[in-house]
N, C-alpha and C positions, 0 to 999 in steps of 0.2 A: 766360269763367271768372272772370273779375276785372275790377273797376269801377277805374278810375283816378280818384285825387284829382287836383284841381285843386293850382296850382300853391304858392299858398302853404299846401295843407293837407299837403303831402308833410312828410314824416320822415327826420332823416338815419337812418342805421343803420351807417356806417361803411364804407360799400364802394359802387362808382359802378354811374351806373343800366345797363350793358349786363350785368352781374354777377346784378344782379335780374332780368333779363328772362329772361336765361340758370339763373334758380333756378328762375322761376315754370314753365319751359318742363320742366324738368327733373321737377319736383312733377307737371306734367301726364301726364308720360312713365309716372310712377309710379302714377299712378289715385288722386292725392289730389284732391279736393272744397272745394273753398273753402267758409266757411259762411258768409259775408260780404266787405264792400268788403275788397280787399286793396289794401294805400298801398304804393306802390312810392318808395323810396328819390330825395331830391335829387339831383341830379345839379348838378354844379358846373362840367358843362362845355356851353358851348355847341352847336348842331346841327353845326358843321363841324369841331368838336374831338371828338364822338362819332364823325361817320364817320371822321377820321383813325385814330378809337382805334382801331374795329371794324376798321377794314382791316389794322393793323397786328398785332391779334387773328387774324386769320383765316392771315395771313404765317406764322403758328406753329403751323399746324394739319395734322393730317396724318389719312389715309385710314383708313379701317378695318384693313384690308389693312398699312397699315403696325406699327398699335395690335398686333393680333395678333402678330406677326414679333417687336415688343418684349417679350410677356409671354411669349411661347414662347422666346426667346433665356435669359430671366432665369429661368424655371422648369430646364430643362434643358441652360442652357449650360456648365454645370462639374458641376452635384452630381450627375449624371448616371451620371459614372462610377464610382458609390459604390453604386449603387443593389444589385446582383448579391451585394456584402457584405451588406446588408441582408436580401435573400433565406437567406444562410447565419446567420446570428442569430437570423431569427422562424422559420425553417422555410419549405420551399418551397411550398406550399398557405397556409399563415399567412401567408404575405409577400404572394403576391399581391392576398388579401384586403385587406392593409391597407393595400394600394398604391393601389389603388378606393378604399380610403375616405379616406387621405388626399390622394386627386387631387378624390374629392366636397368635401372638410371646407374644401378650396384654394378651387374653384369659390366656393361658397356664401358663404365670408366675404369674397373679394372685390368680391361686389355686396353682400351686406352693410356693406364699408363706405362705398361709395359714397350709399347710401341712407341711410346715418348723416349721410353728409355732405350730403346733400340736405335731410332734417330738421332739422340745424342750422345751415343757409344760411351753411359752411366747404367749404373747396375745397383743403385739407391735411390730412395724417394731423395734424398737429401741433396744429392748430387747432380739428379736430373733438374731439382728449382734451382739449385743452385748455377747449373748451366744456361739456363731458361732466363733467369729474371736477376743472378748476381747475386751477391752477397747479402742485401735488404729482405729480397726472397727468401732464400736458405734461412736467418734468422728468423724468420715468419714462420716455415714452416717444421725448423728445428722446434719452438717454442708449442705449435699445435700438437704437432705429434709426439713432443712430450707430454704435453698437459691433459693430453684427452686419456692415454694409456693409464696415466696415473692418475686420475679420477676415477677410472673404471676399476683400478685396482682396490682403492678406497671404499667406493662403493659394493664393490664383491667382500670384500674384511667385515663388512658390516649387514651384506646378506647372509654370511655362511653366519654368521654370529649370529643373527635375529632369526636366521629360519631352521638349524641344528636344535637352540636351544627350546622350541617349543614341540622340538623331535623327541627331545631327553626328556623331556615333563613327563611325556607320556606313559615313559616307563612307571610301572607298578611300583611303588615304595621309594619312591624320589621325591624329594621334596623338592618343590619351585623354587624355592629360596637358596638352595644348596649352591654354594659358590664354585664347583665344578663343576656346573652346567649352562652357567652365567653365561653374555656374551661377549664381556673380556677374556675371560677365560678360552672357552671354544676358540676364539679370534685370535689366541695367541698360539694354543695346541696347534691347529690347523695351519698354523703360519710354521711352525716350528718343525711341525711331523710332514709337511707334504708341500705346501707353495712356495717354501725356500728350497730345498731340493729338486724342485721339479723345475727350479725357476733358474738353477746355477747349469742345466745344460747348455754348452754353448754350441750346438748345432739344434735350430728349430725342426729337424726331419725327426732326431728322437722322439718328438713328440707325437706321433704320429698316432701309434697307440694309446696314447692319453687321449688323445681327442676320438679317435673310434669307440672307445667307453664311454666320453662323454656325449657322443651322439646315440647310443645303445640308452643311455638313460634318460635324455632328451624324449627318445621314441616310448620309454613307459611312463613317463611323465603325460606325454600325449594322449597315451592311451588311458590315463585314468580322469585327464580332464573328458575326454570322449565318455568313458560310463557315468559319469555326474551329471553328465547335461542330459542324462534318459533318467537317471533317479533322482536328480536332488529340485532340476530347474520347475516339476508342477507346485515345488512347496517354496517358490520363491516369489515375494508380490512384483507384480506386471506395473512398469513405470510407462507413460503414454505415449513418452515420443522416443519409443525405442527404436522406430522403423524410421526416421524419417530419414531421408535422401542424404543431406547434409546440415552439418551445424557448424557452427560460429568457431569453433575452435582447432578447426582443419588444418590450420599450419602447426600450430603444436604439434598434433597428429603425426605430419609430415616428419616433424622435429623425433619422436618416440620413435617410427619406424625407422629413422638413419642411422639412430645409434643404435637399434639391434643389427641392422643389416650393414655397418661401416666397419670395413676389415680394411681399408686400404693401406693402413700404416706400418700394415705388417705383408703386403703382397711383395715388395723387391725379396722380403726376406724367405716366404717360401717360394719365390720365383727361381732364385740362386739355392734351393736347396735339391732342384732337378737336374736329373741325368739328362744331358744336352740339353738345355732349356731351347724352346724355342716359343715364337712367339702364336703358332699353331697347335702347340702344343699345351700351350699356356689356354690358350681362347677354348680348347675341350673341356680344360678341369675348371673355367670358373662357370661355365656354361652346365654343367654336371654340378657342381656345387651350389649355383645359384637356383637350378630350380629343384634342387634337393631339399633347399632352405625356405624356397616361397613355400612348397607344396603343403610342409609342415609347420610353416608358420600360417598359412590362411586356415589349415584346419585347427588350431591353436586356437588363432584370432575369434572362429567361428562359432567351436567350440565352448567357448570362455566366455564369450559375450552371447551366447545364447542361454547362456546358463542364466546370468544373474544379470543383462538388457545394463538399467540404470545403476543398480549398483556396483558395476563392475569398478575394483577398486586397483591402484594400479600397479600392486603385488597381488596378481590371483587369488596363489594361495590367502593371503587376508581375508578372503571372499568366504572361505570356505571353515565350519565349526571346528573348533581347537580339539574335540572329542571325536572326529573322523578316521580314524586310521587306515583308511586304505591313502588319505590325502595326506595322510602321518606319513605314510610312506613316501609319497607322492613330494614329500617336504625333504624328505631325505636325500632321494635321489637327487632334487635340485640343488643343495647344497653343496654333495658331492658334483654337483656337474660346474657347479661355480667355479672349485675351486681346482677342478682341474682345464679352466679357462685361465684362469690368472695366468699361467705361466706364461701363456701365448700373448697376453699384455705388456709382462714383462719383459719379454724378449724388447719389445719396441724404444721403453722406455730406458733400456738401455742400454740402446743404439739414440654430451647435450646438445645443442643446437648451435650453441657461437663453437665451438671446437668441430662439429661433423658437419656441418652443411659445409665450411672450405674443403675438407678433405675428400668428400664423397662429390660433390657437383663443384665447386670451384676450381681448385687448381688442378686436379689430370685435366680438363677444357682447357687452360689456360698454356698450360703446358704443349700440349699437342696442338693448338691452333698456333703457338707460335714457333713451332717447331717444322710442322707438316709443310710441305712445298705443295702437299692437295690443290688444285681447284678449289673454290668455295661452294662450287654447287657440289662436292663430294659429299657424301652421305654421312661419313665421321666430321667430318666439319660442319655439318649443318647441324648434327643433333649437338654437338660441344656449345654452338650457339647459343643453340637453346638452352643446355644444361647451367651456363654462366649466369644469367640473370637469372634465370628461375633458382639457382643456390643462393644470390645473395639477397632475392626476397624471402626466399625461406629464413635465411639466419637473421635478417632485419627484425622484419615482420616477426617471427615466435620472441626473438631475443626482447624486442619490447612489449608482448603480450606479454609473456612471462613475468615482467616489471610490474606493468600496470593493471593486469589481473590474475594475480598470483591465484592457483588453486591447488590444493591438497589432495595430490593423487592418491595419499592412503593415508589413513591415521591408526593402523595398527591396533584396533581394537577388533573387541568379537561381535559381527554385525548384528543386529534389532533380531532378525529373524532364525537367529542361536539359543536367542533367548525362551525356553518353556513358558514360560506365565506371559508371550508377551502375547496380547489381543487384537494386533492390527495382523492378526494373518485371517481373520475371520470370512475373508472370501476364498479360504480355500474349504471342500465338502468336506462333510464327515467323514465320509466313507475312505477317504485320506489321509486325513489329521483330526485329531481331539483337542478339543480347548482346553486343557486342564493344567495343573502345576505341577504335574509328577515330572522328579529331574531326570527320568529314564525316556521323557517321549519323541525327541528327536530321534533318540539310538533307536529305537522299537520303530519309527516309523520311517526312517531316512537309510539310517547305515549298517539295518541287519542284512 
């Protein structure tokens, strides 16, 4: 494919020669065509200092198998359980739809922007904007993909905290009030004993098995929101426009599903943690991961919002009685699955809707349309089109819903229908449920 120059006709270009060999390979992966000699980059280091490099390269390289485990941890490891609200916001037929297309929209710009980064011979988000659009760009998108990682970290400190600590309650002879079970507490233990340790590897492939537990607990999480929606949904009252098509609040929606399904901040970095990366090799594992990640997110979504229609609130768990234990359990798991997502957050930061819709539909489009030498009737050029405006009506459009009709995805209380004495369940039969005030009649009728 490529003639090498001789030695003093070589050109620095700023990055060493196994970098280049590893672009050209990359290029070839893609079905690009050289149309002459291509000069491959000096090297400034001798034959026994490249094999040290390469081997020291290779030490930091991990399987396919692992690559996957990483982007399905990060796609689904927390924003997962949001998904169900989502469903109650676009409508239940409307959610599903946009849950396919925001798991396509996910797919696509992820080798999208690998392929951006292939054409600009960068091997960072940071470096491809910054090739793409200069220095203005680069601080755009240094400030995103700091600030979304660390909101999400934020917001996980303060999941494991609120959904651990109503774990702990449950134990027999605990008192509620005990300040070891708090959610300062837990938020700091857990910070202390595992998200700062996990968090100080400095190769993301380590992570590999962390994130294979955390998709192992993902799937019994699943499985326990699946036996609920056969026992608990005939004892939950029927709200009337649970079925309809679509509602009012469909971009939010849009807004809920990008940030569970928005990993792009972190794709150069398991990208460079592959043995030969390439950019076909790339397009298997996000294509294996992405519908690894719809499949069990639609059953989730379906699951969840079948269970409880209107009241689905936008912590599941919320949804379900604080005397549950099998969802006790089901609280545990997630907590543990939180927090062994953080790491993968934190790698980024140290490297909602106005932070994910640029990162997921914005800039890989902007990126690779101005990059590509395509045609414009090319098939990645025409869906980038599309994906450009439709990201920045999404972040418009929710960024000022959000303003002007703020709503309360959860208030963290124990819902109406937890309550024994309470009397609006009276259309459910007898032969079901009891009207009476005994504090044993949920457990006796729901969760033996």
């Amino acid at each position: 494919m490529c003639e090498v120059a001789g030695e003093a006709g070589r050109a620095r270009v700023g990055f060493p020669g196994p970098q280049a060999f590893r672009l050209l390979r990359t290029l070839a992966a893609m079905g690009y065509q050289a149309q002459g000699p291509v000069i491959l980059p000096q090297s400034n280091l001798d034959d026994r200092e490249t094999l040290v490099s390469e081997h020291k390269h290779k030490g930091k390289t991990c399987r396919q198998s692992t690559a996957v485990f990483n982007v399905v941890n990060s796609i689904i490891g927390s924003g997962i359980i949001g998904l169900p609200y989502s469903m109650k916001q676009a409508g239940f037929p409307l959610g599903i739809l946009l849950l396919f297309w925001v798991s396509y929209v996910t797919d696509f710009s992820l080798v999208l922007l690998i392929k951006g980064g292939a054409l600009s011979g960068t091997d960072t988000y940071q470096s491809l904007v910054n090739k793409t659009f200069g220095f203005p760009g680069y601080l755009l998108l240094s400030v995103l993909q700091f600030l979304y990682p660390f909101i999400a970290m934020i917001s996980y400190n303060i999941i494991t905290g609120d959904t651990l600590s109503k774990v702990f309650q449950r134990i027999p002879g605990v008192d509620p009030a005990n300040l070891f079970i708090g959610r300062h507490f837990i938020i700091v233990l857990s910070t202390a004993a595992f998200t700062l340790p996990l968090s100080l590897y400095r190769d993301i492939a380590k992570l590999g098995k962390i994130s294979l537990l955390s998709t192992v607990l993902t799937t019994l999480i699943l499985g326990i929101v699946m036996a609920r929606v056969v026992s608990l949904s005939p004892y939950i009252p029927k709200t009337e426009d649970a079925w309809v098509f679509a509602k009012p609040n469909a971009i939010q929606a849009v807004g809920v599903m990008s940030f569970a399904f928005i990993c792009h901040h972190n794709c150069f970095l398991v990208y460079g943690s592959l043995e030969d990366p390439t950019v076909a090799k790339w397009s298997r594992i996000i294509h294996v991961s992405t519908l690894a990640s719809v499949l069990i997110s639609i059953l989730f979504s379906t699951c969840g919002y079948l269970t409880f229609t209107g009241y689905t609130q936008g912590d599941l768990f919320e949804n379900y009685c604080r005397n549950d234990d099998l969802v006790t359990f089901g609280r545990f798991c997630y907590g543990v699955t939180v927090i062994l997502t953080y790491p993968i957050e934190c790698f980024v930061t140290r490297e909602g809707v106005l932070c994910a819709a640029p990162l997921i539909f914005i800039i890989p489009s902007a990126c690779y349309l101005k990059l590509s030498e395509e045609p414009r009737t090319h098939s990645d050029k025409i869906m980038a089109c599309v994906m450009l405006p439709v990201g920045a009506v999404v972040m418009v459009v929710g960024f000022v819903m959000a303003i002007t009709n703020p709503q309360d995805c959860t208030h963290g209380q124990e819902m109406v229908y937890c309550f024994p004495d309470n009397f609006s369940l009276t259309n459910i039969s007898g032969s079901h449920f009891q009207l009476t005030t005994q504090p044993s009649i949920l457990n006796i009728s729901i969760f033996q």
